[in-house]
C-alpha positions in Angstrom: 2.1 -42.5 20.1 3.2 -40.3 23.2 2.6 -36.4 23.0 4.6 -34.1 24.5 3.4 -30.6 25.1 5.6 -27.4 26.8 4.1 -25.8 30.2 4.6 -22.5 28.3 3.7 -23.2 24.8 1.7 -20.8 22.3 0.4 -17.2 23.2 2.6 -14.8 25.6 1.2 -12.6 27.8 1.6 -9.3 25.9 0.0 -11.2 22.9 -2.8 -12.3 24.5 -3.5 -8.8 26.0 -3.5 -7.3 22.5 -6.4 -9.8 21.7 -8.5 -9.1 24.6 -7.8 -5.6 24.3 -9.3 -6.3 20.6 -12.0 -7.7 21.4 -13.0 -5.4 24.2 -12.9 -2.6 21.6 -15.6 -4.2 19.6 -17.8 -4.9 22.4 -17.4 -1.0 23.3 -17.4 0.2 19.3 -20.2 -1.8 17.9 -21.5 0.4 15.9 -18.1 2.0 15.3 -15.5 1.5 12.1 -12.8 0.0 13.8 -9.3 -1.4 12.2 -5.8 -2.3 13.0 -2.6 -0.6 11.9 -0.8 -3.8 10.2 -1.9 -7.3 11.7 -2.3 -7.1 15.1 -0.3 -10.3 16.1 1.8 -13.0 13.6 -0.6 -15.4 12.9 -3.0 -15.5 10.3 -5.9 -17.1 12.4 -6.6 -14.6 14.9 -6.1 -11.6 12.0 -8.8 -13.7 10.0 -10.8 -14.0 13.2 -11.1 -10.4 13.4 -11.4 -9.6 10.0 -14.4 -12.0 10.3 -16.0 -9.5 12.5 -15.2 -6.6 10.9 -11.7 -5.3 11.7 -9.7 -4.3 8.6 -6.2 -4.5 8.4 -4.8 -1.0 7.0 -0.9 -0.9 6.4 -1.3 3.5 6.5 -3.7 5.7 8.7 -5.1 7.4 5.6 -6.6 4.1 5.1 -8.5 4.3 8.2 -11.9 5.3 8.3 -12.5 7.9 10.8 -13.2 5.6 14.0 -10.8 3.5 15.9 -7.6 2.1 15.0 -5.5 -0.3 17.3 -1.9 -0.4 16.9 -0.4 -3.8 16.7 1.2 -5.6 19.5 4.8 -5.1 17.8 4.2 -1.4 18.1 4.1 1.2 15.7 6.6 3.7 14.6 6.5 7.4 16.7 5.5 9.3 14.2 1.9 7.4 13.9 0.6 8.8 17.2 0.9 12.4 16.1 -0.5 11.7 13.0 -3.6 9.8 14.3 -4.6 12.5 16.5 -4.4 15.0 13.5 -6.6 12.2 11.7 -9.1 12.8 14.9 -8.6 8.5 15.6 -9.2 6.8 18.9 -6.1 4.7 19.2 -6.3 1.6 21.3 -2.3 1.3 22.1 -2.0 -2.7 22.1 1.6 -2.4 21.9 3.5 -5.1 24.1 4.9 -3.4 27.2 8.1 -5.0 27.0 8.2 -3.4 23.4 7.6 -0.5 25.1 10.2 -0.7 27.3 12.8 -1.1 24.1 11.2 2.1 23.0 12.1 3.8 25.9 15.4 2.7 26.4 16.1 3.4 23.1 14.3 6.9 23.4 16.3 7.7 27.1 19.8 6.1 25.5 19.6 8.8 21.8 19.1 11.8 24.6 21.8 10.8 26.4 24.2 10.8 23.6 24.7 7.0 23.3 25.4 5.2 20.0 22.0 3.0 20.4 22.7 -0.6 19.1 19.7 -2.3 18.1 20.2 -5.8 18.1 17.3 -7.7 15.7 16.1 -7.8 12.1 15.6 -4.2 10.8 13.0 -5.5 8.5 10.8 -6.7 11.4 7.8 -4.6 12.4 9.1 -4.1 16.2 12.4 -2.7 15.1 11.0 0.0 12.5 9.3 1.3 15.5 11.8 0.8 18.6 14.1 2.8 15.7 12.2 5.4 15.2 12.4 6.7 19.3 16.1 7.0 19.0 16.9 10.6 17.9 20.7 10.3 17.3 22.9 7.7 15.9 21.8 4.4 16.0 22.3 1.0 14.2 20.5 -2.6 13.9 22.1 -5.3 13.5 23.0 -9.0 14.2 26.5 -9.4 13.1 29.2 -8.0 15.2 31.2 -7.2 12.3 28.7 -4.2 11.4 30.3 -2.7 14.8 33.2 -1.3 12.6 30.9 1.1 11.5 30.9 3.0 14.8 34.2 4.9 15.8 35.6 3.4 18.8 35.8 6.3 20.7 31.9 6.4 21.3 29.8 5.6 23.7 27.3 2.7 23.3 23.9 1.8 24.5 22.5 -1.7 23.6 19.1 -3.0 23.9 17.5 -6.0 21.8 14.6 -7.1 19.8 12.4 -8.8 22.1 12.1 -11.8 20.3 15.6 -12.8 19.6 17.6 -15.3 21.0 20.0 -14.6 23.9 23.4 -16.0 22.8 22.8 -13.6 19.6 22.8 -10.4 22.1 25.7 -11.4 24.7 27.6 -11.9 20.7 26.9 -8.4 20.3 27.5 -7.3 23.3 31.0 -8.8 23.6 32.3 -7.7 20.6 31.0 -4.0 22.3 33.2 -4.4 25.3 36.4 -5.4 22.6 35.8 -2.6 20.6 34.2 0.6 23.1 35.1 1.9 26.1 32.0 2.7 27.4 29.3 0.1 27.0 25.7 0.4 28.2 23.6 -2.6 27.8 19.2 -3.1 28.4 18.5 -6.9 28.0 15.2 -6.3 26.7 14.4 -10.0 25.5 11.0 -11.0 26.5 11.1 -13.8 29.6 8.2 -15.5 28.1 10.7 -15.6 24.4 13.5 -17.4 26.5 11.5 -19.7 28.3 9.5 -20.8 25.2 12.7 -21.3 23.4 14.7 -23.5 26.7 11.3 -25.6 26.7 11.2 -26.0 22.8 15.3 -27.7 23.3 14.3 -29.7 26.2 11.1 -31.3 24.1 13.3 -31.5 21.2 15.6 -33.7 23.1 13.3 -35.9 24.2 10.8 -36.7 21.0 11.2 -38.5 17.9 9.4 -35.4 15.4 8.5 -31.6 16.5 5.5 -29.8 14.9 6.1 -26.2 16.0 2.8 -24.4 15.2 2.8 -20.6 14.1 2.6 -18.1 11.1 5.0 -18.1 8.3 5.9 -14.4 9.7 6.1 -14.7 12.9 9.8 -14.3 13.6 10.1 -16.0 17.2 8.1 -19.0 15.4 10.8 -19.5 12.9 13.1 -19.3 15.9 11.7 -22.1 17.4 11.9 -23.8 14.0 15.2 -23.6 13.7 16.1 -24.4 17.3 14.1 -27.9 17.2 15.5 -28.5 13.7 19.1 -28.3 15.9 18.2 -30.8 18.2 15.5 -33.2 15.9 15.5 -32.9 12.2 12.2 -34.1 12.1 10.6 -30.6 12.6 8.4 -29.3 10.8 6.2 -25.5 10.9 2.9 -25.7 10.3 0.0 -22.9 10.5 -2.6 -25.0 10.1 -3.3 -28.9 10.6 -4.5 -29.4 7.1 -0.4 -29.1 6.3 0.8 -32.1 8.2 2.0 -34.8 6.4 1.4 -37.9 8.8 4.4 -40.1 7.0 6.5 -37.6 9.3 5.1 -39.6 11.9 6.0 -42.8 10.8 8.3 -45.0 13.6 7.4 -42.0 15.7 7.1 -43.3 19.3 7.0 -39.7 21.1 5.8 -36.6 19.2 6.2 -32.7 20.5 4.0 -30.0 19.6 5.3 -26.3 20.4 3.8 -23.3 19.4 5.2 -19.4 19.0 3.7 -16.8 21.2 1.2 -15.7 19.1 -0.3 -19.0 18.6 -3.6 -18.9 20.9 -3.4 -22.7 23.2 -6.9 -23.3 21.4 -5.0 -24.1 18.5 -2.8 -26.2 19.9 -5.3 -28.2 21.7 -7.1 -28.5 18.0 -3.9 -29.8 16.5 -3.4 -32.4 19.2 -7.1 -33.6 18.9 -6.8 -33.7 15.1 -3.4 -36.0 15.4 -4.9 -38.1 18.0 -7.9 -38.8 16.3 -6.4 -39.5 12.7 -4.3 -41.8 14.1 -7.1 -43.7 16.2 -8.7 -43.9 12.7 -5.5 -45.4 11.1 
């Protein structure tokens, strides 16, 4: 059996800055309590990693011991900053710049008296705090319909969640130039989100099953997932090789492996080594 592996697969840039910035906060604080605001990337290996060394996820900064505290790679909301400094808490800011530009398009579009579209999941972590920049009226959506909530007569600013899929935003953003006059519009998708997602279709194509490797919450993962699932239904998410099920293989001529970008490559080599050598085995 063939395998097929993206150029581009697993961990983004912006992730894999949050984890060296990690680990070059222990090396500088090692005798220093040291956590993370929420996990600081979706997937469950690298959080246990650092747990293993000491880093405690906290979900509030009153659960922080007086120390350091990095904020996740999703960012944080606004408010957080302010109230670590009153908490007298070196923050490590491991927040993605391209979240950060999000946050200050959304910040620069609220002072200018847009209506800031958000287009995303408002449940995701990256939202709640690109949200909480804009001070005026704002909504976050993904179905153009919600757009009848905003009188026509406004002016609009859209940016997006940087993980989401382009056709979702120009959706959005054509039902804005239907409905407003005045239409302002950030494409704030991540590059390294679209080309992980053109190279997950063109694999997909081309391969008889797709094992797309990630954390259950990882929400460009799931993207991937679905997208594969378009192309071959024989797709299947898995976090960890002890979940794959080798009868998916069976007839399988050509597999793909993907990953989403917070799946370090060291993982995906590990999974490749562990199909190649079960089936040398078999």
């Amino acid at each position: 059996m063939k395998i097929m592996v993206p150029k581009n697969a697993g961990v983004c840039w912006g992730v894999e800055r949050a984890i060296e910035m990690a680990h070059q906060t222990l090396e500088n604080n090692l005798h220093e309590p040291t956590v993370t605001l929420g996990p600081l990337v979706h997937n469950p290996e690298v959080v246990s990693e650092f747990e293993n060394k000491g880093v405690k996820v906290v979900s509030a900064l009153n659960e922080a011991p007086q120390g350091t505290v990095i904020f996740r790679s999703h960012g944080v909301p606004v408010s957080f900053y302010e109230e670590a400094k009153e908490r007298n808490l070196t923050v490590i800011d491991a927040t993605c710049p391209f979240v950060k530009k999000s946050q200050n398009f959304a910040r620069r579009l609220g002072r200018l008296g847009y209506v800031v579209i958000v287009v995303g999941d408002a449940n995701h972590p990256e939202m709640k705090s690109v949200r909480s920049f804009i001070s005026a009226e704002h909504l976050v959506t993904m179905d153009p319909k919600d757009l009848n909530q905003i009188s026509p007569e406004k002016k609009v600013g859209v940016i997006a969640q940087t993980t989401i899929p382009k056709t979702m935003l120009d959706k959005i953003v054509d039902a804005c130039h239907e409905r407003f006059c005045e239409v302002e519009v950030y494409d704030t998708i991540c590059d390294a989100t679209k080309v992980r997602q053109e190279e997950a279709a063109e694999c997909a194509a081309q391969v008889d099953c797709m094992i797309i490797i990630g954390g259950q919450s990882s929400a460009n993962t799931k993207k991937l997932t679905q997208i594969c699932q378009k192309i071959q239904p024989k797709s299947f998410q898995i976090e960890h090789e002890r979940e794959i099920d080798f009868s998916w293989f069976s007839g399988v001529k050509i597999l793909g492996i993907t990953a989403g970008a917070s799946t370090p490559v060291s993982v995906i080599e590990r999974v490749k080594r562990f199909i190649e050598e079960k089936i040398l085995l078999n």
